[in-house]
C-alpha positions in Angstrom: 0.0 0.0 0.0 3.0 2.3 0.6 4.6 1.7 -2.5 1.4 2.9 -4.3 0.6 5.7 -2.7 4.7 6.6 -3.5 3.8 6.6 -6.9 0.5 8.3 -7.1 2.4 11.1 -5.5 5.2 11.1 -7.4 2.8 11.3 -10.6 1.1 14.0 -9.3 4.1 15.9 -8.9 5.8 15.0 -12.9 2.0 16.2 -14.2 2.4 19.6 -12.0 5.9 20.7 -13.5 4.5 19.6 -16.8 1.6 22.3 -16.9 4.0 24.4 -15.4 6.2 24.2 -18.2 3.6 24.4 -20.9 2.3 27.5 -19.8 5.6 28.7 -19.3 6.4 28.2 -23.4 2.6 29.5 -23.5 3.7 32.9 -22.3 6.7 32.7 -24.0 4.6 32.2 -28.0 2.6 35.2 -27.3 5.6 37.4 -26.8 6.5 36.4 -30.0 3.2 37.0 -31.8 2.7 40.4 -30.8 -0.2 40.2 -29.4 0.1 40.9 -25.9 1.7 44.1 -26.2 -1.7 45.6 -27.8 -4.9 45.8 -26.2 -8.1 47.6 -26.7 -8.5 51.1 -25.2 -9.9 54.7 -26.1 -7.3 56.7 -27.4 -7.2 60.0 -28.8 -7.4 61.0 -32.4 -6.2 64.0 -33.7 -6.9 65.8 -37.4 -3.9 67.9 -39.5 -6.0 69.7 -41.9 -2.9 71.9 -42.9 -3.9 71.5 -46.4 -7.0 72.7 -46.3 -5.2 76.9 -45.8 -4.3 76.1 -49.3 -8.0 76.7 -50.2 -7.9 79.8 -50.8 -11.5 81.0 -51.9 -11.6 80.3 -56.0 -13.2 77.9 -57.1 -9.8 76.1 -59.0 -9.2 72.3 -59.6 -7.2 71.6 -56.6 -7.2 68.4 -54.0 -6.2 69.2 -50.6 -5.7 66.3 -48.0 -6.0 65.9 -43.9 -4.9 63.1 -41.7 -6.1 61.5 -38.9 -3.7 60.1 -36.4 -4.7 57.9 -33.3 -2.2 58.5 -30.0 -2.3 54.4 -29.2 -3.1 51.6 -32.4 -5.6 49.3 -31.7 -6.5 45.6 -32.5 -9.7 46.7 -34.3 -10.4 49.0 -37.1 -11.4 52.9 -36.3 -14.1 54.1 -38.6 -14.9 58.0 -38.8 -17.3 59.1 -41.6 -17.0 62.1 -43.1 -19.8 64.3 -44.8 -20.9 67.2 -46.4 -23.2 68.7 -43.5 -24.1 72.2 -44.6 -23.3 74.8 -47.3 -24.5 75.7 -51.2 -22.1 73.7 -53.2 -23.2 70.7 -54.6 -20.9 67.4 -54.5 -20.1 65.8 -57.5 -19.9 69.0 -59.4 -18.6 71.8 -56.7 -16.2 68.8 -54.3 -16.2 65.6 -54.3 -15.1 63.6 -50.7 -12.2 60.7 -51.5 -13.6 59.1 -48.5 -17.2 59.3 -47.1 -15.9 56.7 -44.3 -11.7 57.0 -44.1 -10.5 53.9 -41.9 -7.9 53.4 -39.7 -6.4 50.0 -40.3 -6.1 48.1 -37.0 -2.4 48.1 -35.7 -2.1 51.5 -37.6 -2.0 54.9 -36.0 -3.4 57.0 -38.9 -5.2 57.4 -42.1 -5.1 59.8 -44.9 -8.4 61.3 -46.4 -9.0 64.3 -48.7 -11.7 66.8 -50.9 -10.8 68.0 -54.2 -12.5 71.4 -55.4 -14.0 71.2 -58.9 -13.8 74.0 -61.1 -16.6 74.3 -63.3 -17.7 77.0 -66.4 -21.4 78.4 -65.0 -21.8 81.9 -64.0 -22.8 81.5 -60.2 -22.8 83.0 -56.8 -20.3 82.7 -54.0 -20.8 79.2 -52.3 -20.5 77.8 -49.0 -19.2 74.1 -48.2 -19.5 72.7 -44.7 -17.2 69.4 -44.3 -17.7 67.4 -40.9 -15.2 64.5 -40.2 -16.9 61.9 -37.2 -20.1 61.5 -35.9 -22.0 59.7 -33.5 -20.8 56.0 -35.1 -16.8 56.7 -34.3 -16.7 54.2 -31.8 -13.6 53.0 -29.2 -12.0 56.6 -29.3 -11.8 59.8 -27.6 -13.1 61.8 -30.6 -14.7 65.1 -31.1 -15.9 65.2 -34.6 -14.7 68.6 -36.0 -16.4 70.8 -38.9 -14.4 73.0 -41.5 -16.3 75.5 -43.2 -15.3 77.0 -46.8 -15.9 79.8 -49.1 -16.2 78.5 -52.9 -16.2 82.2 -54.8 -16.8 81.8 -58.4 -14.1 81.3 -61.0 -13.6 83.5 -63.9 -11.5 82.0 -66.7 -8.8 84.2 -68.1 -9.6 82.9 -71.7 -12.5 82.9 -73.7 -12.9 79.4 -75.2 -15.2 79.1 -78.3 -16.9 75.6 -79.7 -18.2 75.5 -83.4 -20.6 73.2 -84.1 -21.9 71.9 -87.6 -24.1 68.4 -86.4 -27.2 69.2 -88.1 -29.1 65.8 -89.5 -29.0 65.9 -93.3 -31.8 64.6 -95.5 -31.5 61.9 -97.8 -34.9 59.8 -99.1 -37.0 61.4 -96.4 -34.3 59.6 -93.9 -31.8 62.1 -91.4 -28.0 61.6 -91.7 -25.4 63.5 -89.4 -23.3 65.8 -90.9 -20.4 64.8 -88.9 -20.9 61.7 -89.7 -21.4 61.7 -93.2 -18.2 63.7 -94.2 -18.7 67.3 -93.7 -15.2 68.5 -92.8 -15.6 72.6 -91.6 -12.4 74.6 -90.2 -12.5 77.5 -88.7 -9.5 80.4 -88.9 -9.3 83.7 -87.5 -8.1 86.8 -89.7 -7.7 90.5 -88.8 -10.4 92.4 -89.3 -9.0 95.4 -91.0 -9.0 94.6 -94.8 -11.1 91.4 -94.9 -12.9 90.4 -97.4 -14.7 86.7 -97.6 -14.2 86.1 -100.6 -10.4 86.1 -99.9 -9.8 85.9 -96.2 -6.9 84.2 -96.4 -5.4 87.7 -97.2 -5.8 89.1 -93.6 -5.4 85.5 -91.7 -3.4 86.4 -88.7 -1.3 83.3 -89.5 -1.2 81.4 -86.3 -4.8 80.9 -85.2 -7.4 78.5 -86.2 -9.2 74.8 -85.7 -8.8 72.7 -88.0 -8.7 69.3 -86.8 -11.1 67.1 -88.6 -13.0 67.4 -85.0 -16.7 68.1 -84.8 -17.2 70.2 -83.1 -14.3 72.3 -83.5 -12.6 74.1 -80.3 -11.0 77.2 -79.9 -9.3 79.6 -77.2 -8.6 83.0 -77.4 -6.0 84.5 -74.9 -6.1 88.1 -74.5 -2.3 88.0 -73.4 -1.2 85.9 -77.1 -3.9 87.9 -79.4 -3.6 91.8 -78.2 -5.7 94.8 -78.6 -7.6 94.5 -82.3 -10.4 93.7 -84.3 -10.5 89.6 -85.2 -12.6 88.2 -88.3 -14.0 84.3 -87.2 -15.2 82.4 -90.6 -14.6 79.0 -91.7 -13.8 77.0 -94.9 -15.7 74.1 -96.1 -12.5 71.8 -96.1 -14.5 68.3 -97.0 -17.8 67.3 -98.2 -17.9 64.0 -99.3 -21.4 63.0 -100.1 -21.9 66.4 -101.6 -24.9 66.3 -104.4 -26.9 62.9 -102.2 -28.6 65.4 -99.9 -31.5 68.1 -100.5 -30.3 71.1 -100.0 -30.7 73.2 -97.2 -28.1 74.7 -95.0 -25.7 73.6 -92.5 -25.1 76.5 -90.6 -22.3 76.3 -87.6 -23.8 76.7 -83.9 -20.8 78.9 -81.9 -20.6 78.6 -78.4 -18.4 81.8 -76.7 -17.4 80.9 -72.8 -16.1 83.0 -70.1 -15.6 80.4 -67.6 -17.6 81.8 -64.6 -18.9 84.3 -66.4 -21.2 83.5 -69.1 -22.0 81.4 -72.3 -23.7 82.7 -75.0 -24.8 80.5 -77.9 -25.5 82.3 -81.8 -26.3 80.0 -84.8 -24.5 81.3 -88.3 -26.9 83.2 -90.8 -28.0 81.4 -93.3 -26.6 83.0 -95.8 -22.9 82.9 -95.2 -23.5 78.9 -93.9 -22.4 75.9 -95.9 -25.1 74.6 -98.6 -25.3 70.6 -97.6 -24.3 70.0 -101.3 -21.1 72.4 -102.0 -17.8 71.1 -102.7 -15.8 71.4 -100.4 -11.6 72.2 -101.1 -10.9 68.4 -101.0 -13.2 68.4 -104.2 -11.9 71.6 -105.8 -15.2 74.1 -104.1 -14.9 77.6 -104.8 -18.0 78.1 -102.5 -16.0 77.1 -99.4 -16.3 80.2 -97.1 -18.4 81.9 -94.6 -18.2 84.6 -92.0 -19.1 83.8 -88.4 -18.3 86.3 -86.1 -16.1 89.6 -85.2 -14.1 89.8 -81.6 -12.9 92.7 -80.6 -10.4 93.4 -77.7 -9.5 97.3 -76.7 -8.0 96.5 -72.9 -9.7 94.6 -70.5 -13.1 94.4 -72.3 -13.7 92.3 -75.3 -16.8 92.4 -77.7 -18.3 89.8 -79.6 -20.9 90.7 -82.5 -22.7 89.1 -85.6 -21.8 89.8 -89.1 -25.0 92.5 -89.0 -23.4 94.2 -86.3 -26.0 93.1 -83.4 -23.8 92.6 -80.3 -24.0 89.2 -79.0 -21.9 89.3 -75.6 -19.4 91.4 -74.0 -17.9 91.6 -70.6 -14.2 91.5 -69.4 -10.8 89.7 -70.2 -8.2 90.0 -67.6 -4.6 89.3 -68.6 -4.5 85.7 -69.8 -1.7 83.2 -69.3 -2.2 80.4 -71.1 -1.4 79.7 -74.7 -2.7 76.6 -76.5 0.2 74.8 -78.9 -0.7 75.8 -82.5 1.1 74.5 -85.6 3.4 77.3 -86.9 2.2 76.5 -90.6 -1.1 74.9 -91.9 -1.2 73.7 -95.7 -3.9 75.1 -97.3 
């Protein structure tokens, strides 16, 4: 009876060092894993909006960033939303929001979120733009959610950018074809006016300025800065019409946008009777009809005038000093 009770004891003893031991090595793995030396808390988060001095008021393309940093990383993700909570502007076409809900990744201490300002061409009033980063959701943190308020005032372009459009649907056996699809090809060049004459306007073309692409429509900018003080002559030349004589005739007058980013945009659709005829030839085909007058700018300082061939004024307003030049070829072959 001795002897077994000797060895239940001395069992009892090997089993105790052996848990022992294994929670020993236990310890030891969770040292190694990193997670013991994290646990879950409510720290403080802080915002550097820095960036955001760098909006300065105009309403210019521009993406401006903030940060959020925790003071102690976590084992679980942080989630602060971030909204537009008061203002005029509209999101998607005043500011967008990179993130409506910016994480911080658990075991991180920060996160990187941002709004970028969109620029846009209408005529409008000053706007307002109310940003709020956290809410009532942000949860296992020490957060105040904070609000930045902004003032969007509207952008006026230094340039005033034109479009000339000449999609009109053609008629062929009582069934409607595009023009720009169907292989009208019209350019559009810019001459002084002193001297011109439309029946050769190639003798006062300023040498430099014009759209001639192949493009419909066709785009141009004027930059007060590149073209100076003067009188300017808009007309185009029929360069292609390839299905001339399939269509009945009627004309194909070109529809002229004039923008002043911020501004205004006026819209004036070429008379009638210096418009293309859907069956001329154009120069590709040998035309001698090719030509048409669209409009006069004029520039005398800061103020620049656009009227119709009749004279009728069709916008004016102000041009401060541009400073952007488009690329042009120094040569076109006529």
């Amino acid at each position: 009876m001795i002897t077994k009770y000797k060895n239940s004891f001395f069992t009892s003893v090997i089993l105790a060092l052996a848990l022992i031991t294994t929670s020993c090595n236990l310890g030891e793995q969770e040292d190694f894993d990193g997670l013991s030396t994290i646990s879950a808390s409510s720290p403080d988060i802080t915002i550097s909006a820095d960036d955001f001095d760098n909006i300065d008021g105009v309403e210019a393309d521009g993406t401006y960033f903030y940060t959020l940093t925790l003071s102690e990383a976590q084992i679980a993700d942080i989630k602060i939303q971030v909204f537009q909570s008061g203002g005029t502007a509209t999101e998607g076409s005043d500011f967008t929001l990179g993130e409506h809900e910016l994480i911080i990744p658990a075991y991180s201490t920060s996160a990187t979120g941002s709004i970028t300002i969109i620029a846009d061409t209408d005529p409008e009033d000053q706007e307002t733009l109310s940003i709020t980063i956290g809410d009532h959701t942000t949860a296992n943190t020490s957060f105040q959610p904070t609000t930045y308020n902004f003032v969007l005032d509207n952008l006026v372009g230094e340039t005033l950018d034109m479009n000339f459009d000449f999609d009109v649907d053609l008629i062929y056996a009582g069934d409607a074809y595009s023009s720009c699809t169907y292989g009208v090809d019209l350019d559009v060049f810019v001459s002084d006016a002193a001297g011109f004459d439309i029946n050769d306007p190639w003798a006062t073309w300023n040498g430099t300025d014009y759209a001639a692409t192949g493009d419909c429509p066709e785009v141009l900018s004027m930059d007060k800065a590149v073209w100076g003080d003067g009188e300017y002559i808009l007309w185009h030349e029929l360069w292609d019409n390839v299905n001339a004589g399939l269509w009945e005739d009627q004309p194909v007058p070109i529809t002229t946008t004039f923008v002043r980013s911020g501004l205004y945009k006026q819209t004036i659709v070429q008379d009638g009777a210096q418009a293309m005829n859907s069956n001329d030839l154009g120069e590709a085909q040998g035309g001698t009809n090719t030509h048409g007058y669209i409009a006069k700018v004029t520039i005398a300082g800061d103020v620049y005038t656009v009227t119709a061939e009749n004279g009728d004024e069709i916008v004016s307003g102000k041009l401060v000093d541009g400073k952007m030049k488009t690329p042009r070829p120094t040569s076109i072959i006529k």
